[in-house]
MDAnalysis code that builds the backbone (N, CA, C; Angstrom):
import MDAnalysis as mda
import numpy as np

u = mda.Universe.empty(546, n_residues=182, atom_resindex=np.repeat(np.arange(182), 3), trajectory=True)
u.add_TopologyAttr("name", ["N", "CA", "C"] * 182)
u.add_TopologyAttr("resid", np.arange(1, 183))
u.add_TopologyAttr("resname", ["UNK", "UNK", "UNK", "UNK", "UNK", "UNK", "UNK", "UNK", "UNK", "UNK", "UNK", "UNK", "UNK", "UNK", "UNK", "UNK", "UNK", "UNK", "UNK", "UNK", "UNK", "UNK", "UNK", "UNK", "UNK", "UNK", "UNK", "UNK", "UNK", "UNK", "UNK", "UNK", "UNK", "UNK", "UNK", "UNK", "UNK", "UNK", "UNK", "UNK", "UNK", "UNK", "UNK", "UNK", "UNK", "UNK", "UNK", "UNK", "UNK", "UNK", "UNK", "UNK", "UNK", "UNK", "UNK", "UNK", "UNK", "UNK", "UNK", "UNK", "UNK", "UNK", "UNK", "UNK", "UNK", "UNK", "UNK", "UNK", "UNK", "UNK", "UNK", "UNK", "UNK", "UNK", "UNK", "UNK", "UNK", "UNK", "UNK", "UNK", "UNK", "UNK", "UNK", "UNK", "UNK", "UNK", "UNK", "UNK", "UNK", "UNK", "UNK", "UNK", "UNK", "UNK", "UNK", "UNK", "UNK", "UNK", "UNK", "UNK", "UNK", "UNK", "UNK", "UNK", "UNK", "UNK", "UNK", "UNK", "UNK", "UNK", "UNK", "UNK", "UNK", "UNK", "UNK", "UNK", "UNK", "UNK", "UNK", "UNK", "UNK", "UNK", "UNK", "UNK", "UNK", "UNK", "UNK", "UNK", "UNK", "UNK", "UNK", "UNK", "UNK", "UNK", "UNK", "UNK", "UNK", "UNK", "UNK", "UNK", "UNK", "UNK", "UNK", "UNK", "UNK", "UNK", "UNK", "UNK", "UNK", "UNK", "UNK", "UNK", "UNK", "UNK", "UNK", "UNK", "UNK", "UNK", "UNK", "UNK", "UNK", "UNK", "UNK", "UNK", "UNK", "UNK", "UNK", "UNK", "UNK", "UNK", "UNK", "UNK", "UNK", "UNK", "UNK", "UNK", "UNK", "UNK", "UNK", "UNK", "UNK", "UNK"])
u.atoms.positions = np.array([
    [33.296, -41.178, -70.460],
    [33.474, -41.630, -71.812],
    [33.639, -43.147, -71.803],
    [33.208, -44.019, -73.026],
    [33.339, -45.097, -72.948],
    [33.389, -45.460, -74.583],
    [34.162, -46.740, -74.770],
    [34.188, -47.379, -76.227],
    [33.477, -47.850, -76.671],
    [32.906, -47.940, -77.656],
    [31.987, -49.202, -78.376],
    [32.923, -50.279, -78.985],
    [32.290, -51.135, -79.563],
    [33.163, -52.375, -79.438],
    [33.811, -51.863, -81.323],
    [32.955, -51.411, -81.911],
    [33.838, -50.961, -83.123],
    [34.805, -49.235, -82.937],
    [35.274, -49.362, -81.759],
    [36.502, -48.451, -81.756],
    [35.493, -46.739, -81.471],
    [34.579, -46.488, -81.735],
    [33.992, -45.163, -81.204],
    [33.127, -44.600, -80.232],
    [34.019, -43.797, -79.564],
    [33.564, -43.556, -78.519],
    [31.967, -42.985, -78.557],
    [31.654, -42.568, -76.964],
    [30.382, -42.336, -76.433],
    [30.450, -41.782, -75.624],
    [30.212, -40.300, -75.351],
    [30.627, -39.243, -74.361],
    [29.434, -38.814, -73.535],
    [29.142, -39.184, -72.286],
    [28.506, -38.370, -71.528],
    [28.905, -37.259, -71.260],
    [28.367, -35.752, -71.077],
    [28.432, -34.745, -71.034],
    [27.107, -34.215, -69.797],
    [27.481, -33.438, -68.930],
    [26.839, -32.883, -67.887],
    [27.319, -31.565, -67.693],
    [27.018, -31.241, -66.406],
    [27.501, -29.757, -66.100],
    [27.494, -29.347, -64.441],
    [27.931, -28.293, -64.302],
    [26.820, -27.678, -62.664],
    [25.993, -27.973, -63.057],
    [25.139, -28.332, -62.171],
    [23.361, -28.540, -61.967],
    [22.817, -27.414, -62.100],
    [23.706, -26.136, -61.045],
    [22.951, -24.966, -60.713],
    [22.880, -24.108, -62.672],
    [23.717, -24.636, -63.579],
    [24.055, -23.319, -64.715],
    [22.983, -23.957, -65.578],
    [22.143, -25.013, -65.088],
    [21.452, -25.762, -66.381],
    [21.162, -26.607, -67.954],
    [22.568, -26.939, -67.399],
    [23.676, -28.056, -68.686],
    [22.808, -29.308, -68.269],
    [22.204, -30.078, -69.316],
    [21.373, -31.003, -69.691],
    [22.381, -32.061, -69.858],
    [21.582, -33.405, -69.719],
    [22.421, -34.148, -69.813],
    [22.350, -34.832, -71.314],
    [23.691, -34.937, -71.806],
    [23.710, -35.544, -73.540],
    [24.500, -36.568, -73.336],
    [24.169, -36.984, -74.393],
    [25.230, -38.502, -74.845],
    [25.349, -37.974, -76.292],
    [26.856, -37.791, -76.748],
    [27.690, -37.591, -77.698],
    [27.808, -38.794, -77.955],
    [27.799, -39.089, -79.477],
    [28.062, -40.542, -80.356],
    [28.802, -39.978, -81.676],
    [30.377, -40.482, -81.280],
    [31.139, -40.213, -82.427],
    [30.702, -40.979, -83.789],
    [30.781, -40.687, -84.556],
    [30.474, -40.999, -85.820],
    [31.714, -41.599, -86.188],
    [32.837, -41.619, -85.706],
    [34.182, -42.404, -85.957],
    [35.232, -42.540, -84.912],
    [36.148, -42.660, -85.128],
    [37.355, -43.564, -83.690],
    [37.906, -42.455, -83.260],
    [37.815, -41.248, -84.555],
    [38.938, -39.753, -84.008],
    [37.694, -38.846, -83.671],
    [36.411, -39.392, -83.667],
    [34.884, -38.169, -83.514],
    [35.638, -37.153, -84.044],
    [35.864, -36.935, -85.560],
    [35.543, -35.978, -85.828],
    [34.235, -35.173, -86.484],
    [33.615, -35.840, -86.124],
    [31.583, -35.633, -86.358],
    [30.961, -36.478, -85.419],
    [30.099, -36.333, -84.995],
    [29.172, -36.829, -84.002],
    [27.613, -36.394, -83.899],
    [26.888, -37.394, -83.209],
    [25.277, -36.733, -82.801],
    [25.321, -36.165, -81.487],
    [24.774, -35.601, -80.928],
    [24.674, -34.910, -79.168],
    [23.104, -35.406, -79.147],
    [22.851, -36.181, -78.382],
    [21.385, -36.279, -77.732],
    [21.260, -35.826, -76.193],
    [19.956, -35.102, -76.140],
    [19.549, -34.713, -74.952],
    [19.197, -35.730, -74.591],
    [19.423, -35.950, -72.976],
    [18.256, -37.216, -72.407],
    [17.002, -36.458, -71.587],
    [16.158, -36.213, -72.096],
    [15.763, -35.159, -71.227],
    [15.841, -33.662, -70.888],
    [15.076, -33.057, -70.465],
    [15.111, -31.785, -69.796],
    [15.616, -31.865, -68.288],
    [16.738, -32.126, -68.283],
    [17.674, -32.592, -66.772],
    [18.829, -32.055, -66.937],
    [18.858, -31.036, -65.599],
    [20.593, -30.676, -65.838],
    [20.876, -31.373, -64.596],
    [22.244, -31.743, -64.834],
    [22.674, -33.411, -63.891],
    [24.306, -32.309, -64.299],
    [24.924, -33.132, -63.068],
    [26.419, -32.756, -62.983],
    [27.252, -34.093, -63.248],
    [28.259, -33.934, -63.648],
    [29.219, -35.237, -63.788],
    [28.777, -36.726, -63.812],
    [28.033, -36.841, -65.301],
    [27.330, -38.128, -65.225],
    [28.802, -39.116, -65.324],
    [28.471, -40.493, -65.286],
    [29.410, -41.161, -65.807],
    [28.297, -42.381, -66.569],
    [29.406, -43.415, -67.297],
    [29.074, -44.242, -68.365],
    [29.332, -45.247, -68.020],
    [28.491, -46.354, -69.104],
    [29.120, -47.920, -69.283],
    [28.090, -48.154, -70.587],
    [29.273, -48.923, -71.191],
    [28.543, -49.714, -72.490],
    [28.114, -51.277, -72.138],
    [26.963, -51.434, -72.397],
    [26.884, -53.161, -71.822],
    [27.475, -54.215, -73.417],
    [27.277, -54.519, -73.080],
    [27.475, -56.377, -73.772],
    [27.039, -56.145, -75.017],
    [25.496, -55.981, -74.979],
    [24.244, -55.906, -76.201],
    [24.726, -53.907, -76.429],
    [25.493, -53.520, -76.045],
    [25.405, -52.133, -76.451],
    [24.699, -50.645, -76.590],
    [24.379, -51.076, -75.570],
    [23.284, -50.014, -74.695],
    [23.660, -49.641, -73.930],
    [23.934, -48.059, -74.161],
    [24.549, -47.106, -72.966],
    [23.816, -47.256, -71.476],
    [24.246, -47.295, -70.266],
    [23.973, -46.737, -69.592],
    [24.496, -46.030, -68.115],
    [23.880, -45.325, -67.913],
    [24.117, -43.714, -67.515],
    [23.272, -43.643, -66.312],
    [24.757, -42.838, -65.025],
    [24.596, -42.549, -63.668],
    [24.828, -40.991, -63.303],
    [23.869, -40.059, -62.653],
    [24.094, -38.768, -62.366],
    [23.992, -38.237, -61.200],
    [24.257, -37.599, -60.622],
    [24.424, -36.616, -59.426],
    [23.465, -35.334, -60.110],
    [22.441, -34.298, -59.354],
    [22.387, -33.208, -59.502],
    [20.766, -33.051, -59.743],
    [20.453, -34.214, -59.829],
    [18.772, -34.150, -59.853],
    [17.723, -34.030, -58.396],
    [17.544, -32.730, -57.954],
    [17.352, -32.727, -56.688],
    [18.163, -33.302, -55.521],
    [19.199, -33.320, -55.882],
    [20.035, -34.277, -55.333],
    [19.894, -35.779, -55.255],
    [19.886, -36.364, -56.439],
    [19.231, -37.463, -56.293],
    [20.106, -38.701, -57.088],
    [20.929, -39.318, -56.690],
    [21.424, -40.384, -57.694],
    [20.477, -40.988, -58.317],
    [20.985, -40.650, -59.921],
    [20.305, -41.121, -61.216],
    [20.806, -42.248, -61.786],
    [19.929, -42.790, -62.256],
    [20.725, -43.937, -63.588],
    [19.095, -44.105, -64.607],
    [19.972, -43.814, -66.470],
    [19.074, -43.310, -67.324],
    [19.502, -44.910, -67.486],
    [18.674, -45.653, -68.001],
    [18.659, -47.266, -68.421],
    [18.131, -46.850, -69.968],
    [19.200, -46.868, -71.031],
    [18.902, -46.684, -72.950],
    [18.117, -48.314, -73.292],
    [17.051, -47.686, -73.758],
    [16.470, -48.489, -74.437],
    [16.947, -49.386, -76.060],
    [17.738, -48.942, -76.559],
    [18.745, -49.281, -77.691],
    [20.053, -48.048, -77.704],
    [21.040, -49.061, -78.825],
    [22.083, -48.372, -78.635],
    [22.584, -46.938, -78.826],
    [21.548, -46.110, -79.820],
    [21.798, -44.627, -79.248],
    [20.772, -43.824, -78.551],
    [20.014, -44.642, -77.872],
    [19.662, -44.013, -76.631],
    [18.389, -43.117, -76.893],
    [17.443, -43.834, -77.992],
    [16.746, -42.888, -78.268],
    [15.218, -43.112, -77.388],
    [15.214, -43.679, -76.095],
    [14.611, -43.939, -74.951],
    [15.718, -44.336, -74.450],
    [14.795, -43.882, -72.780],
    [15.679, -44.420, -71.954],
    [14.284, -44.458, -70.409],
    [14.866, -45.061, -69.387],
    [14.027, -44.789, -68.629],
    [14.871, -44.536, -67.173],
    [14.251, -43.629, -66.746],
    [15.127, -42.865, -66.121],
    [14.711, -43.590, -64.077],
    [15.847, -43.316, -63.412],
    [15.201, -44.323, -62.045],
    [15.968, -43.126, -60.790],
    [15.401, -42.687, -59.916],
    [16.177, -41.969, -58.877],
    [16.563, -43.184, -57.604],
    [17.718, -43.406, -57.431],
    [18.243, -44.405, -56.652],
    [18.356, -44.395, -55.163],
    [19.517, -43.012, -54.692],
    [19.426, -42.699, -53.454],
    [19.471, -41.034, -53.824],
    [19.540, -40.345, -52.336],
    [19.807, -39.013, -51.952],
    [20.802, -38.623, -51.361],
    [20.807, -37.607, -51.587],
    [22.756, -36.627, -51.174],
    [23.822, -37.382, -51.720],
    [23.541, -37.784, -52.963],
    [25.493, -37.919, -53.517],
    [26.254, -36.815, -53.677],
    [27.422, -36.400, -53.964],
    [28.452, -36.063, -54.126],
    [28.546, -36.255, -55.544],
    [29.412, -34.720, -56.146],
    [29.360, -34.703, -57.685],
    [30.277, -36.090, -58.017],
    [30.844, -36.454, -57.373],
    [32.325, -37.536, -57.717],
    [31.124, -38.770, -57.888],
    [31.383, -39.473, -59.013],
    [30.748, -40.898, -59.358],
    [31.357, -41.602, -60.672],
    [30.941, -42.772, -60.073],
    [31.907, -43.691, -61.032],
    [30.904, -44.980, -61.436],
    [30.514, -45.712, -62.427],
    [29.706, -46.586, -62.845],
    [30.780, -47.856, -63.609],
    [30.640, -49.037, -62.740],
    [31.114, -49.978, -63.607],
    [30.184, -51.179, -63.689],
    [30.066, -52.305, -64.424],
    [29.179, -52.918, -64.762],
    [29.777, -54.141, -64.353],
    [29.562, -55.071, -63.558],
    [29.736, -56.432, -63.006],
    [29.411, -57.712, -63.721],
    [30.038, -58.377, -63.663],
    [30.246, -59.681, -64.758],
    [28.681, -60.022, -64.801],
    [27.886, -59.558, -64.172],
    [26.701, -60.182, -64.385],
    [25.416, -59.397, -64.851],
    [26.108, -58.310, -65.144],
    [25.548, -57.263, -65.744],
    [24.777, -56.249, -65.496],
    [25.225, -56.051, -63.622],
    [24.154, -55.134, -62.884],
    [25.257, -54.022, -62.592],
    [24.794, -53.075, -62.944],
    [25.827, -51.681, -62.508],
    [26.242, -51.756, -61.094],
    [27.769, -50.982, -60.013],
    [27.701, -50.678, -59.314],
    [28.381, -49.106, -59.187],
    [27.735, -48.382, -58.499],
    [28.072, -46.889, -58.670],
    [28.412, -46.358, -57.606],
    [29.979, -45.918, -57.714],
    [30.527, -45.767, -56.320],
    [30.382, -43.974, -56.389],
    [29.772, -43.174, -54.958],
    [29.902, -41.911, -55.179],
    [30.160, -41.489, -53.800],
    [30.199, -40.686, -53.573],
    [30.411, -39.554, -52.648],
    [29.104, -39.037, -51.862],
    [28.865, -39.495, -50.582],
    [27.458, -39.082, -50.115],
    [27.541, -37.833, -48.986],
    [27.174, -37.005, -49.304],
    [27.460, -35.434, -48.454],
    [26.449, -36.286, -47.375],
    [27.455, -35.785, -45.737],
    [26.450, -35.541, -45.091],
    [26.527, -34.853, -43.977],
    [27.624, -33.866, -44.226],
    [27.239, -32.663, -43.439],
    [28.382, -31.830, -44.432],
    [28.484, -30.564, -43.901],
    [29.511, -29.642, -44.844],
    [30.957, -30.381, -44.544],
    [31.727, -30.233, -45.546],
    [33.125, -31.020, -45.674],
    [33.196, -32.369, -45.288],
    [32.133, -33.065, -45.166],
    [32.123, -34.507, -45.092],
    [31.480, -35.492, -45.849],
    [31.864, -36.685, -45.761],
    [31.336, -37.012, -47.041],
    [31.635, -38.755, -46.536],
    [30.743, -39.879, -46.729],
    [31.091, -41.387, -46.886],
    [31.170, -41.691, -48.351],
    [31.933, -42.754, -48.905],
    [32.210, -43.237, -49.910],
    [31.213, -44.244, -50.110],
    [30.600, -44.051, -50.713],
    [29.430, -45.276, -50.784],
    [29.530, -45.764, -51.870],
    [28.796, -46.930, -52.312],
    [28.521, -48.362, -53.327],
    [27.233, -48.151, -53.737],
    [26.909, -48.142, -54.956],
    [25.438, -48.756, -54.847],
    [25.040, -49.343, -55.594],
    [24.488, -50.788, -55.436],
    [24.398, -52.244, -55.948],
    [23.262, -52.265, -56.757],
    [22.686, -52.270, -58.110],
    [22.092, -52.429, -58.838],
    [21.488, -53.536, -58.698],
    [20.700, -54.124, -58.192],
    [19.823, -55.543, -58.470],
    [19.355, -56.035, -60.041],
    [19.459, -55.019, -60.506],
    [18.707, -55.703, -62.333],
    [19.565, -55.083, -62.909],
    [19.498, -55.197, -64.433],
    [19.963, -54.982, -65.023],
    [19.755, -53.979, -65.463],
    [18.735, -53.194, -64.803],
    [18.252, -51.971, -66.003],
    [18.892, -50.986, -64.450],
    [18.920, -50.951, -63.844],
    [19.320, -50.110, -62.378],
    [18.182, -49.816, -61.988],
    [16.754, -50.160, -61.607],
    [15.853, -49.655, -61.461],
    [15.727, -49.879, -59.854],
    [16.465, -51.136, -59.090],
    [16.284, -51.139, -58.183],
    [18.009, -51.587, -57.407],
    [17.983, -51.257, -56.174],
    [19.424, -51.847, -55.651],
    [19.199, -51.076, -54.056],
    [20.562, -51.498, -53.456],
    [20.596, -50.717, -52.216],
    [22.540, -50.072, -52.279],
    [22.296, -49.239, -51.128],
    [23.344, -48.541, -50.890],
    [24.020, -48.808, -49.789],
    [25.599, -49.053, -49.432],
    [26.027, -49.149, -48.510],
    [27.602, -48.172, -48.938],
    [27.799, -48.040, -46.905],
    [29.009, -47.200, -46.791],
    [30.317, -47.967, -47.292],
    [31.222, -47.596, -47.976],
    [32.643, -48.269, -48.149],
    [33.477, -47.983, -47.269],
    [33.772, -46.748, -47.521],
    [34.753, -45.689, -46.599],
    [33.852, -44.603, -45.549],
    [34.159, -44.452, -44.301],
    [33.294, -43.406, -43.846],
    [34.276, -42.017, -43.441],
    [33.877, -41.421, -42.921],
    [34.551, -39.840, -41.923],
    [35.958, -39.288, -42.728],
    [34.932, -39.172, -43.680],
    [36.276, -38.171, -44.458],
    [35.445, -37.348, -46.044],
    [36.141, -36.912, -46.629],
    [35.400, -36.148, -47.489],
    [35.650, -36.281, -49.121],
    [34.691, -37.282, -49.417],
    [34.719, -37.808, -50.468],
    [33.917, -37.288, -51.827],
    [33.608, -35.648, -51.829],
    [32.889, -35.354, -52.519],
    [33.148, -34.701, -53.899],
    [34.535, -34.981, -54.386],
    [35.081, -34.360, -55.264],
    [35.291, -35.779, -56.950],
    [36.520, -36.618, -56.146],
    [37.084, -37.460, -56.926],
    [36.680, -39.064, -56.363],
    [36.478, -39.344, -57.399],
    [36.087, -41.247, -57.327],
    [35.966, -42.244, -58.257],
    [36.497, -43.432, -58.557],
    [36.391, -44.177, -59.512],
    [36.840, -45.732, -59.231],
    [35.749, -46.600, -60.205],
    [35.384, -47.977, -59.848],
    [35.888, -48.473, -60.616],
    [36.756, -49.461, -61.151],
    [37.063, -50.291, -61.854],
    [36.945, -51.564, -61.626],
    [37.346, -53.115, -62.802],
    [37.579, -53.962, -62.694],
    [39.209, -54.184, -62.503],
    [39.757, -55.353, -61.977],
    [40.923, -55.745, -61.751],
    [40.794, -57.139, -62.324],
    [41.789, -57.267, -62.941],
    [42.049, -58.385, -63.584],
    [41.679, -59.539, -62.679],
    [41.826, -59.853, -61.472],
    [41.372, -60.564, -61.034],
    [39.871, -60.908, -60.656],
    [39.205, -60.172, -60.819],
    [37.608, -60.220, -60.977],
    [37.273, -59.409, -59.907],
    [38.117, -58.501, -59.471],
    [37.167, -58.043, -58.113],
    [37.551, -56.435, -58.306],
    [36.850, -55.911, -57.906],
    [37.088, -54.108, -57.430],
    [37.806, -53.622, -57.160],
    [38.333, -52.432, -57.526],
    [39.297, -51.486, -57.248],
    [38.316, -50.072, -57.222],
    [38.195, -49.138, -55.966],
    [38.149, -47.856, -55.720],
    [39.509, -47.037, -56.087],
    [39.059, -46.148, -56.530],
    [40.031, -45.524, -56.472],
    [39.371, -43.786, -55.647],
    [39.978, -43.084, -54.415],
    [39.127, -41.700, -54.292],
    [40.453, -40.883, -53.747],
    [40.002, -39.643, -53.789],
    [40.664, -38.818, -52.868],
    [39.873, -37.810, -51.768],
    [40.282, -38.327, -50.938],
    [40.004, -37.304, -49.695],
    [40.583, -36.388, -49.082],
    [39.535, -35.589, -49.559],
    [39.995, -33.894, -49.455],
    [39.888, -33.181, -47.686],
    [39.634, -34.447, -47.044],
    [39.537, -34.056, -45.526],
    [41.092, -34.184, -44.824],
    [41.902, -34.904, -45.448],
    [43.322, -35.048, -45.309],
    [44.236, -35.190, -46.302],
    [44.151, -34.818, -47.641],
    [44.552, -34.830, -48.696],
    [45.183, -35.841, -49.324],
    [44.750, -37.156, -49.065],
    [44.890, -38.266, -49.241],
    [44.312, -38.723, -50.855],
    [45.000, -39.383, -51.572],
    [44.526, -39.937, -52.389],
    [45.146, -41.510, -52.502],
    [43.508, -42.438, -52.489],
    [43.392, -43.679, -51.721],
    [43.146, -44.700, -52.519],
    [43.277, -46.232, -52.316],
    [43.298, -47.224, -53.463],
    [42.437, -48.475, -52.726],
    [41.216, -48.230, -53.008],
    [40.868, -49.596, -51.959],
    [40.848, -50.799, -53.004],
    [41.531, -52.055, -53.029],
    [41.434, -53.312, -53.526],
    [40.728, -54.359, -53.081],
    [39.354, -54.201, -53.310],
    [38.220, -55.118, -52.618],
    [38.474, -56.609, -52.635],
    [37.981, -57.485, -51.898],
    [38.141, -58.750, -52.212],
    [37.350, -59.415, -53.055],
    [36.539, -58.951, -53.415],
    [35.318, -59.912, -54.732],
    [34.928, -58.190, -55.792],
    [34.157, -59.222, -56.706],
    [33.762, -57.647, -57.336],
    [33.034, -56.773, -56.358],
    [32.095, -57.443, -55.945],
    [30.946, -56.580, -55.084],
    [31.470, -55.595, -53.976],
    [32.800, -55.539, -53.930],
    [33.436, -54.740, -52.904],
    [32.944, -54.551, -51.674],
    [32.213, -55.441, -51.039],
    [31.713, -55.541, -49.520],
    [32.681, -56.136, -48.678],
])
């Protein structure tokens, strides 16, 4: 979920991949949504998308569940009535988190399965603005990051992870030194 700058929210909605829950973007019609639109993006069932509103106000949207394939839908205007859709990397983890960097390129921290109960915490760096292109690197490795995860800003301009690892039941706070969290 995310705000618009006049107070109403914008709900991504996903599902299991396997039950065939499509992916929508809910647009409250007011600050308490008590009415709203649901748009499909597509014929895509995607699991636990997450959000960001940019600047100019154009949703955009990161998913897990497409062949296994990290997604990001890039909205062509602000309710999303295009979008263009980009497959990034392979084997994420339902856990993902999308935040948008002072310079306006997404980074999407998720969970990369790569064997049963294991999992690296990975980054992945948007080069443009639309997410069409970027690369991926490990944050955290040898533990199992495939559940819970989330990216924020810190007042000081740089990154905060937040995950839990379910390989030792740890729940962890990494405080990067720049935004780019490398």
């Amino acid at each position: 979920m995310a705000v618009r700058s006049d107070g109403r929210p914008l709900i991504a909605v996903g599902g299991n991949a396997g039950s065939g829950t499509l992916l929508r973007l809910v647009d409250c019609n007011d600050a308490a949504c008590t009415s709203w639109t649901a748009r499909a993006l597509g014929s895509v069932s995607v699991a636990f998308p997450a959000l960001a509103i940019r600047p100019d106000g154009r949703p955009l949207l990161a998913s897990a569940g497409v062949g296994q394939q990290l997604t990001a839908y890039d909205c062509a205007d602000i309710v999303c009535t295009t979008h263009a859709r980009t497959f990034l990397a392979s084997s994420p983890s339902a856990a993902l988190s999308l935040k948008l960097g002072a310079n306006g390129f997404a980074m999407i921290a998720n969970g990369r399965s790569i064997a049963a109960d294991a999992s690296d915490l990975r980054v992945f760096d948007c080069a443009n603005s639309g997410s069409s292109v970027g690369g991926s690197r490990t944050v955290v490795g040898g533990g199992d990051f495939q559940y819970h995860c989330r990216a924020c800003a810190a007042r000081r301009r740089t990154s905060v992870l937040a995950f839990y690892d379910a390989l030792n039941g740890d729940l962890r706070l990494r405080v990067c030194a720049n935004p780019e969290c490398t």
